[in-house]
C-alpha positions as CSV (number, residue, x, y, z in Angstrom):
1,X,92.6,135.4,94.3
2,X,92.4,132.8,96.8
3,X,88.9,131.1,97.6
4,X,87.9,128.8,100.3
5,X,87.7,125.6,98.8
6,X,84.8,124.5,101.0
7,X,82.2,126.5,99.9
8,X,83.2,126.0,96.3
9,X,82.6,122.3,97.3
10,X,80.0,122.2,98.5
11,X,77.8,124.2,96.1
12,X,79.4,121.7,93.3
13,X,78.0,119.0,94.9
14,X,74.4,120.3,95.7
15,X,74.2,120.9,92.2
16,X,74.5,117.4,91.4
17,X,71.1,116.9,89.8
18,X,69.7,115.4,86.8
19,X,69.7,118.5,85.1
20,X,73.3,119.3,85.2
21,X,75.3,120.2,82.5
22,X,79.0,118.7,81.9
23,X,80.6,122.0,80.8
24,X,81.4,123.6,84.3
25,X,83.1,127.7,84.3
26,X,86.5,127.4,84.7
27,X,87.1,129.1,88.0
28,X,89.9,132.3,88.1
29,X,91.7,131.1,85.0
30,X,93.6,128.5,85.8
31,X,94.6,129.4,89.4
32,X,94.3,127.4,92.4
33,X,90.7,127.6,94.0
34,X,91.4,125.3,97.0
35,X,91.9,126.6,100.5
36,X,95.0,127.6,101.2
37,X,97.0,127.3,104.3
38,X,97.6,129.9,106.8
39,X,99.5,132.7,105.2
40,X,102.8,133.0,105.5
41,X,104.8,136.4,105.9
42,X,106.6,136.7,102.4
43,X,109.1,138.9,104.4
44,X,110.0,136.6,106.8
45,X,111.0,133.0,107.3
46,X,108.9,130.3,109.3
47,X,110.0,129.3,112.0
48,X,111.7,125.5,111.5
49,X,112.7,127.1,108.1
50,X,115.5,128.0,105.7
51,X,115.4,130.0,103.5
52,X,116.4,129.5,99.8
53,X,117.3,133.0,99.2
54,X,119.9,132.5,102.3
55,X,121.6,129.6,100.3
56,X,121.4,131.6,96.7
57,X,118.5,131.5,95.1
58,X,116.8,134.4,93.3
59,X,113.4,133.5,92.5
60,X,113.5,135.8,90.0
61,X,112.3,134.1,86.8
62,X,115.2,134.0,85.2
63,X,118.5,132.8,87.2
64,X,119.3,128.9,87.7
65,X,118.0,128.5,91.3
66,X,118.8,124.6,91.0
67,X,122.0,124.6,93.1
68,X,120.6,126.6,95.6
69,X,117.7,124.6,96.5
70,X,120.1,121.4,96.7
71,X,122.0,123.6,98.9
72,X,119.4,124.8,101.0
73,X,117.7,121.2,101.5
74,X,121.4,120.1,102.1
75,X,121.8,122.8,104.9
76,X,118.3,121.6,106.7
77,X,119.0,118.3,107.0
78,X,122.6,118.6,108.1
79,X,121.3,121.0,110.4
80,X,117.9,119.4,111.8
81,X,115.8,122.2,110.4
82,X,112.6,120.9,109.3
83,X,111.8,122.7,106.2
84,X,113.3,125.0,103.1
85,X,111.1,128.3,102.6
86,X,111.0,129.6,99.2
87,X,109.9,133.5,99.4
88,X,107.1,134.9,97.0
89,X,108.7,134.5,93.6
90,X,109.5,132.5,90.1
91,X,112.1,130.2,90.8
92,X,113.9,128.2,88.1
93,X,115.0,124.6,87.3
94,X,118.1,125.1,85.0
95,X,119.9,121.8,85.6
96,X,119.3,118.6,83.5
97,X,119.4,115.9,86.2
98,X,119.9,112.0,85.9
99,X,117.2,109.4,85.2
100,X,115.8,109.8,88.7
101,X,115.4,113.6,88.6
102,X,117.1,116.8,89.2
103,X,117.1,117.7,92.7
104,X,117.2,115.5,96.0
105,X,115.0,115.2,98.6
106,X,116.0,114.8,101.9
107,X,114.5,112.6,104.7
108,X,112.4,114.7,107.5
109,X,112.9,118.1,105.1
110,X,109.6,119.6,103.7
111,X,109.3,122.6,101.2
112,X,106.5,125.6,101.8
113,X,105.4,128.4,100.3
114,X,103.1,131.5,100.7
115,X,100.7,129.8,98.2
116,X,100.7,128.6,94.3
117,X,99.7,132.1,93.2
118,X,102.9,133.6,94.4
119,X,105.5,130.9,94.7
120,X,106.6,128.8,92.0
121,X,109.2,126.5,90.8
122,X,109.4,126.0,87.0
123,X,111.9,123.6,84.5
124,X,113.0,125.8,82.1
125,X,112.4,125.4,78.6
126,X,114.4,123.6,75.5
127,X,114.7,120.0,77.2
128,X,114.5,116.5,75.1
129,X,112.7,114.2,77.2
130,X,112.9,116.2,80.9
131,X,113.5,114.3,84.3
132,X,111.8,115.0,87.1
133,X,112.1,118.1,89.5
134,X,112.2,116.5,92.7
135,X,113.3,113.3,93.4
136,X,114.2,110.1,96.1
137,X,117.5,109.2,95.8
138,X,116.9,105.6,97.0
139,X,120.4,104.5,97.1
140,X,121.7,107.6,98.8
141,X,118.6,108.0,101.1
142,X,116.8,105.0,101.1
143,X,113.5,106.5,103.0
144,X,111.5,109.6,102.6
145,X,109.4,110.9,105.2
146,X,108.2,112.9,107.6
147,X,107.7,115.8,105.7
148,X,105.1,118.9,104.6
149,X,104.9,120.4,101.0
150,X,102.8,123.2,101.0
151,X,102.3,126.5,98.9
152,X,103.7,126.1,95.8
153,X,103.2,126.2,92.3
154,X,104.9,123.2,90.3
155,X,105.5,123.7,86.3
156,X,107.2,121.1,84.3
157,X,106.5,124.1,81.2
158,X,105.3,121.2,78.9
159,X,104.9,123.3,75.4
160,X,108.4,124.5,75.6
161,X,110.0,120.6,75.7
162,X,110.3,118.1,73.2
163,X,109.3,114.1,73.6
164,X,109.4,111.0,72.7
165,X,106.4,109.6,71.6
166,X,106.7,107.0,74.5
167,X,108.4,109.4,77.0
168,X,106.2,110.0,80.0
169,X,108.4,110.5,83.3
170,X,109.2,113.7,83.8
171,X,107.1,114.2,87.2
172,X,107.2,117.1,90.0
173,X,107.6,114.6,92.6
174,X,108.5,110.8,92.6
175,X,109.1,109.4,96.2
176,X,109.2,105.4,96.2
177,X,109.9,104.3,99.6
178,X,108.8,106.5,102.7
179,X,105.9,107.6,105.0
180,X,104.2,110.6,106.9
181,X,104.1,112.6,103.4
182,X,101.5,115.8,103.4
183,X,100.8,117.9,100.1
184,X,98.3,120.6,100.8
185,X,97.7,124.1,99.0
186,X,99.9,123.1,95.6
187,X,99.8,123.9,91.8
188,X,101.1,120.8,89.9
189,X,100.9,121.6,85.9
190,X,102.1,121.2,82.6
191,X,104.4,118.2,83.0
192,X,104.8,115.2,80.9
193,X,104.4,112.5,83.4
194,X,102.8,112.3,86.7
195,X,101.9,115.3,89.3
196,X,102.9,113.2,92.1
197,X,104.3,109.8,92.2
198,X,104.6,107.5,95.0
199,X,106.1,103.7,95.5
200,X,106.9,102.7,91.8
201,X,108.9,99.7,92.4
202,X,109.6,96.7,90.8
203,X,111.4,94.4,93.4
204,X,112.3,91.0,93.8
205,X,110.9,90.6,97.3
206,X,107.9,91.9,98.9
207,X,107.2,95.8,100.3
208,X,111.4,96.0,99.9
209,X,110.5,99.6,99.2
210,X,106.8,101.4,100.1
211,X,105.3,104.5,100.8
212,X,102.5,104.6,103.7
213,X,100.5,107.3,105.6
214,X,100.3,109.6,102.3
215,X,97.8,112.7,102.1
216,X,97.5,114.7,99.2
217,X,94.9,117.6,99.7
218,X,93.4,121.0,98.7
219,X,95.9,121.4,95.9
220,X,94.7,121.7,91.5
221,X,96.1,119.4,89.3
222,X,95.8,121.1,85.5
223,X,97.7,119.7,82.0
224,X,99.2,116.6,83.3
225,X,100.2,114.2,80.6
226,X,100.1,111.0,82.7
227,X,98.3,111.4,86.3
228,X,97.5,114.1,88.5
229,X,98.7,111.3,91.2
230,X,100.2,108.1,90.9
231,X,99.5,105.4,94.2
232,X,101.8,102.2,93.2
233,X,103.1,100.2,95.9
234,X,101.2,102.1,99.1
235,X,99.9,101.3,102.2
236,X,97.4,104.0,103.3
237,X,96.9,107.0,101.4
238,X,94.3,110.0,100.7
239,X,93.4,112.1,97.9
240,X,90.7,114.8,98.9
241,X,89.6,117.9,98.2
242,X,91.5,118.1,95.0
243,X,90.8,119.8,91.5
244,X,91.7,118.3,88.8
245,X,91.1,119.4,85.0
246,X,92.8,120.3,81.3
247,X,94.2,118.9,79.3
248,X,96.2,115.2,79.0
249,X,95.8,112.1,81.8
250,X,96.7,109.1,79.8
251,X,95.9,106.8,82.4
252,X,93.5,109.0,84.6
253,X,93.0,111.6,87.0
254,X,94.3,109.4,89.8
255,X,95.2,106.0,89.4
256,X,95.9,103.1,92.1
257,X,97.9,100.5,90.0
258,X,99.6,97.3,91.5
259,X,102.7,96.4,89.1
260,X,103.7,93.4,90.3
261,X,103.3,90.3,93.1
262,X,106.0,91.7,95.6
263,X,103.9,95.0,95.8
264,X,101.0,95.7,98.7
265,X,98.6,98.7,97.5
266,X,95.9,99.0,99.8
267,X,93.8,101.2,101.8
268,X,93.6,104.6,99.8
269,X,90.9,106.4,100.0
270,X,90.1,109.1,96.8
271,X,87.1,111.5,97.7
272,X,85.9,114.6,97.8
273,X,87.5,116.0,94.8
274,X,86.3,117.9,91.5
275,X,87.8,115.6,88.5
276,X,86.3,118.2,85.4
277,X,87.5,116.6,82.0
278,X,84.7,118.7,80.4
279,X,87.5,121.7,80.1
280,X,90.3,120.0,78.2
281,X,91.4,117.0,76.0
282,X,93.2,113.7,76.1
283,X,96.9,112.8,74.8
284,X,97.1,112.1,70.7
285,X,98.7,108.9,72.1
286,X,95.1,107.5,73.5
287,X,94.6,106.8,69.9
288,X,91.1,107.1,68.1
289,X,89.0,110.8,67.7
290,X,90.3,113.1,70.1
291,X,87.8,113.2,73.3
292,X,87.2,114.9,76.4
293,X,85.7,111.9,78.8
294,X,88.8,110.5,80.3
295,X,89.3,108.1,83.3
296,X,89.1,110.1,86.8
297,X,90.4,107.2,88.6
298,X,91.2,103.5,88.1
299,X,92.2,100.9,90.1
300,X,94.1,98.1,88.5
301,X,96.4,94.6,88.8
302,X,98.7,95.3,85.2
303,X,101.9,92.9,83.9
304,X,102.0,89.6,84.8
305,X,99.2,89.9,87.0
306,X,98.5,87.5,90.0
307,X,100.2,84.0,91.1
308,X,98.6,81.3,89.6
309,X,95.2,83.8,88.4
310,X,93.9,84.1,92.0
311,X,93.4,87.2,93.7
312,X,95.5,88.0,96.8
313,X,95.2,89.9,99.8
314,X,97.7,92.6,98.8
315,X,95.7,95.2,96.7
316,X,92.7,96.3,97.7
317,X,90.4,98.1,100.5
318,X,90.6,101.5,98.8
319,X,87.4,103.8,98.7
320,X,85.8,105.9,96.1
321,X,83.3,108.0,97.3
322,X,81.5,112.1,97.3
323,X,83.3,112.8,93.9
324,X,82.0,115.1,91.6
325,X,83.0,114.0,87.7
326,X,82.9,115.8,84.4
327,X,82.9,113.9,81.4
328,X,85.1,110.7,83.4
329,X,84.4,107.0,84.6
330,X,86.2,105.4,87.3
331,X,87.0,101.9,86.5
332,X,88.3,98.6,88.7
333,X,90.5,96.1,87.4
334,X,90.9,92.9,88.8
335,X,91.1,94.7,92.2
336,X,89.3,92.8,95.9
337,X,87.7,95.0,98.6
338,X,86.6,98.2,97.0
339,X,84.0,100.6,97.9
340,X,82.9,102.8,94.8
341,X,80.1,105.5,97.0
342,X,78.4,108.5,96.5
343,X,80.1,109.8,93.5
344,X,78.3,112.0,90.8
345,X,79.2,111.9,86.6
346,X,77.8,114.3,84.5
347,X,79.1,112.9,80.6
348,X,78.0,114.4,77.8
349,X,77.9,111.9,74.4
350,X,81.1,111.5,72.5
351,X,82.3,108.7,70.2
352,X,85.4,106.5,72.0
353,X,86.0,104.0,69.4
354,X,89.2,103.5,68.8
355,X,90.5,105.3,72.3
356,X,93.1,103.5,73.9
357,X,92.3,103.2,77.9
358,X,89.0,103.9,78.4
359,X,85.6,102.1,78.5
360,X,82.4,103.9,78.0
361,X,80.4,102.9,81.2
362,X,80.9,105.5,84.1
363,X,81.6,102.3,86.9
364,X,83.2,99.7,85.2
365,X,84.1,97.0,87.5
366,X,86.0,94.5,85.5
367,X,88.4,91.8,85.2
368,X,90.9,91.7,82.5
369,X,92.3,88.3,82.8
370,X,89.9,85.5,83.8
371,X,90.8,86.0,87.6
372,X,89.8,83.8,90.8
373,X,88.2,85.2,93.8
374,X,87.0,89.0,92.8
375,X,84.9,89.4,95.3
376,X,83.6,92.5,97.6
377,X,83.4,95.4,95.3
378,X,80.1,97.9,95.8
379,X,78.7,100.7,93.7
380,X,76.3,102.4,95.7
381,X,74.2,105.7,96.2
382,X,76.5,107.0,93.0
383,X,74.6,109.8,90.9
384,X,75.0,108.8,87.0
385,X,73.9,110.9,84.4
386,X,75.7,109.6,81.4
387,X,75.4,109.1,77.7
388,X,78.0,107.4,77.5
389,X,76.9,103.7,77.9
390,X,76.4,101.8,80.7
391,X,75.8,103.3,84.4
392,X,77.6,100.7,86.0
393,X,79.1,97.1,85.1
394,X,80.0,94.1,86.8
395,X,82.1,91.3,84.8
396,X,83.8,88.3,86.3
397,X,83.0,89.4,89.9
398,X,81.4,87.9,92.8
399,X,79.7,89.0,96.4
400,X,78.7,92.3,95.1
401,X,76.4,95.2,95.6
402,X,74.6,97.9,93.8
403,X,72.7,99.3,95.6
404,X,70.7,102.8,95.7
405,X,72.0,104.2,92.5
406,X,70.7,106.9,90.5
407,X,71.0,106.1,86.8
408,X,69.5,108.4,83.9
409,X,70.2,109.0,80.0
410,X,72.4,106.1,79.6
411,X,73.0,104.9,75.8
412,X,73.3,101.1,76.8
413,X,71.8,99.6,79.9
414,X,71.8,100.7,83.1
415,X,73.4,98.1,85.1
416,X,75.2,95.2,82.8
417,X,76.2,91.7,84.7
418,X,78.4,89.5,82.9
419,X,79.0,86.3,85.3
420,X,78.5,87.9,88.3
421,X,76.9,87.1,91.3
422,X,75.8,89.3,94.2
423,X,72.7,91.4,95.5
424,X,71.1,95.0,93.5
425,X,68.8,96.5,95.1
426,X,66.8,100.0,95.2
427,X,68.3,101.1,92.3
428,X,66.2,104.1,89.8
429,X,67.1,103.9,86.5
430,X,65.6,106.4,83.5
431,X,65.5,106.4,80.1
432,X,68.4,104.1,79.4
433,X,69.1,103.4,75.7
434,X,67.6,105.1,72.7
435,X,64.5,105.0,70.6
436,X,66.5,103.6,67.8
437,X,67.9,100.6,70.1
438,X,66.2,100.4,73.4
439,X,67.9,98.9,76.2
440,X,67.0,97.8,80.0
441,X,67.8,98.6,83.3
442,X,69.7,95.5,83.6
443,X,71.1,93.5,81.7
444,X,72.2,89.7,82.6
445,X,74.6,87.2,80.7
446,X,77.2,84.4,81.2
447,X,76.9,82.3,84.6
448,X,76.0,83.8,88.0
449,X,74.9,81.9,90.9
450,X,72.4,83.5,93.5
451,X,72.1,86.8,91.7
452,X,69.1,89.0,93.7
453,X,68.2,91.5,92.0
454,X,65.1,93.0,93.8
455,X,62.9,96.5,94.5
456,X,64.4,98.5,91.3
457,X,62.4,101.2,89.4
458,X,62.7,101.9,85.8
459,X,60.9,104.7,84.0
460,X,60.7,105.6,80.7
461,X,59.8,109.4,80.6
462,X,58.8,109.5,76.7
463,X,55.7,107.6,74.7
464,X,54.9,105.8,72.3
465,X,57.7,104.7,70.0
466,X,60.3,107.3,71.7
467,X,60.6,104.9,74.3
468,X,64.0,103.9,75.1
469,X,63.6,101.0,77.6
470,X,62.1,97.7,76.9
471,X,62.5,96.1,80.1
472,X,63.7,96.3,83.9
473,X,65.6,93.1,83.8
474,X,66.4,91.5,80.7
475,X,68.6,87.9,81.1
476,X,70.2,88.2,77.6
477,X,72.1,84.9,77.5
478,X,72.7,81.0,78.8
479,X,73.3,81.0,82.8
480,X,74.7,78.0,84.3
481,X,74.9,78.8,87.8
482,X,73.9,76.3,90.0
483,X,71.5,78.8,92.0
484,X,68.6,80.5,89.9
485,X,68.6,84.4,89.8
486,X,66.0,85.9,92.3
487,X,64.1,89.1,90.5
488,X,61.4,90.2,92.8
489,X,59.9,93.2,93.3
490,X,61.4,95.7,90.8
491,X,58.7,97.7,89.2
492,X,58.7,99.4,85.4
493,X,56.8,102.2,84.5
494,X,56.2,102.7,80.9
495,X,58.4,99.9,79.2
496,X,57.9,99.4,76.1
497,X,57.9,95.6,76.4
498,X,57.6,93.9,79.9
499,X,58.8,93.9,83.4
500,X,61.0,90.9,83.1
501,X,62.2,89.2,79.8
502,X,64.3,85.6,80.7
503,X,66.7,84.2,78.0
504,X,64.0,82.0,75.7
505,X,66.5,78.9,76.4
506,X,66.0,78.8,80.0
507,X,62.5,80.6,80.5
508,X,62.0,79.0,83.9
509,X,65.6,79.6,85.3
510,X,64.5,82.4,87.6
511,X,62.3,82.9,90.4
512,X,59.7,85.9,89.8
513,X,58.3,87.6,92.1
514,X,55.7,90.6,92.5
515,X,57.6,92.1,89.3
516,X,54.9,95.1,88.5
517,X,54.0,97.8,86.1
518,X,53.7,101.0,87.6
């Protein structure tokens, strides 16, 4: 049954309260509830199309349609036709491949269908460590692009395969050097690796091969071991309107990862998408007690990292913003120019030690390796209700913001600093910690220079000893930056200790002002 993804939206995120709940009803079992494209006949063929069934195929559930596809992708390129049409139907993947995948994409050829209820494609079953469906040969066609996929229902039929424990590249799609890619109106499931990949290079010299102008939209993402999507080596992509959920996502829902110095990734945007981790579980191989709260998207610098430590202008400029989150975080690693907005979390509490890949704050803006120049990365207007731990965190980063946030239930603080500088302002933030070990609405350690932090509220909504907050801004350690925090005008109702409690070393290193109860 096909919904308008629009309306679903938009009643998901006008429930994003304080009172909501992180277990969310599965919507028609499992089956795409994003808008779909225009309806196509299943009796006839688009125009700019070929058919599959004219090359071969059955789509029946049970013949080898493999060589027919190739065949039919084949015939539209060598013929100019723009797409291959795959008629309501089951059709199956029988052929084992190479190391890059099993069937061929061809430049300027897309792939549609009447829509991921009726159409699908599907590995069969009985593989050791599967390769991909769909693939860029980038020897034999060096650039992908130009092209729609639309309408179809992707299954890499995960229980019926076997693994290795450190196998995870069996994908749907991999593209790694292109541009002008649309996915719309798609099913990706049940495959161990990503939904989507794009740009996953490792080359010798810079942007030898990328992928730019990418837009993934109104398709569900459901039981994908690795990532729903994959953005590695890209310049300008989107990811919107997009469900994601069940079980698996190693790394996250969708993550933005630079590999290496001679990669750009920059400019993708991630938003308006449901990310509910509340309805299945992570991979055995996170390690630690098996959990639902998983990463819904991360943005990070892995390997070697950057020349010579120092950030460079190459990743960066992506936006996070009008996501709604079940049981999920979205984290930043090491990553310049990054705008984190208007994104709600609903996490219920569940033990992470020991799990591989995660932190326990819902923003967690990091650095990993003692980086220079982090700078530029703001968490505002987000809507955290979390008992995880912290709302949001800034380590090792300078010039940033938090601004306007909505932070309730946390188990740790609210907002943690660790040698960072920048400006926090207007930020409500309730019943952080617990009664057993109360916490603050920030927190402050290591050096920062010119930290403002000014015109916050902090409540505590319980009395006596229930009280979970002891202070609005507590400065928890030794700061040597050269310019003394500001803290001015944040107000505390109900602590159970004090407005403002500075580090007992250097009890005159900040400048107070009109800090109030009430």
């Amino acid at each position: 049954m096909k919904r308008n993804f629009f309306i679903l939206a938009l009643f998901l995120f006008a429930s994003c309260k304080k009172d909501d709940v992180a277990i969310i009803p599965q919507v028609d079992n499992g089956i795409n509830v994003n808008a779909p494209a225009v309806s196509l006949a299943a009796t006839a063929t688009p125009a700019n199309a070929v058919s599959v069934k004219d090359q071969g195929a059955k789509g029946d559930g049970v013949t080898d349609d493999t060589k027919a596809i190739t065949n039919a992708l084949l015939y539209a390129k060598a013929h100019g036709i723009g797409n291959i049409y795959f008629p309501d139907g089951s059709y199956m993947i029988g052929q084992i491949g190479n190391g890059g995948g099993i069937i061929r994409l061809a430049d300027g050829v897309g792939m549609i269908g009447n829509g991921p209820a009726t159409c699908h494609i599907k590995l069969t079953g009985g593989r050791k460590n599967p390769n991909s469906i769909f693939y860029q040969d980038y020897v034999g066609m060096p650039s992908i692009g130009n092209l729609v996929i639309q309408g179809i229902d992707f299954n890499g039929n995960l229980p019926l395969q076997t693994y290795d424990a450190d196998y995870q590249f069996c994908h749907a799609l991999s593209i790694n050097n292109g541009k002008n890619i649309e996915v719309k109106n798609c099913k990706f499931q049940s495959f161990r690796g990503d939904g989507l990949l794009f740009g996953d290079v490792f080359e010798t010299s810079l942007n030898k091969r990328i992928v730019t102008n990418v837009n993934v939209h109104d398709s569900e993402f459901f039981n994908i071991y690795r990532e729903a999507t994959m953005f590695c080596c890209v310049n300008g992509a989107s990811f919107y309107n997009n469900n994601v959920h069940g079980d698996g996502y190693l790394v996250g829902g969708v993550d933005i990862e630079r590999h290496s110095v001679n990669e750009s990734v920059l400019n993708v945007s991630v938003y308006n998408n449901m990310f509910n981790f509340a309805d299945g579980y992570g991979p055995v191989e996170r390690g630690g007690p098996k959990v639902r709260y998983r990463r819904a998207v991360t943005m990070g610098f892995f390997y070697n990292g950057y020349k010579n430590a120092t950030a460079d202008s190459l990743s960066g400029h992506h936006k996070i913003y009008n996501n709604k989150i079940y049981q999920g975080q979205i984290d930043c690693w090491g990553i310049i120019n990054v705008s984190i907005s208007g994104n709600c979390f609903t996490n219920t509490y569940e033990n992470i030690t020991g799990v591989n890949f995660l932190t326990a704050s819902a923003i967690n803006i990091a650095d990993p390796a003692s980086t220079k120049g982090l700078i530029n990365v703001s968490a505002d207007n987000n809507t955290i209700n979390s008992a995880m731990g912290n709302g949001i965190v800034f380590h090792g980063y300078a010039q940033v913001q938090a601004n306007a946030n909505t932070i309730t239930g946390t188990r740790t603080d609210g907002i943690n600093l660790i040698s960072t500088s920048g400006y926090f302002y207007g930020n409500t933030i309730t019943n952080a910690g617990t009664a057993a070990q109360k916490a603050s609405g920030f927190i402050v350690s290591g050096n920062s220079s010119g930290l403002i932090i000014t015109t916050n509220q902090a409540t505590n909504t319980t009395a006596g000893a229930a009280r979970t907050m002891d202070y609005v801004v507590k400065i928890a350690g030794v700061n040597n930056g050269k310019v003394a925090p500001k803290i001015q005008n944040n107000k505390g109702k109900n602590m159970a200790s004090g407005i403002v409690c500075l580090y007992w070393l250097q009890s005159t290193f900040a400048e107070l002002l009109n800090n109030l109860a009430g």
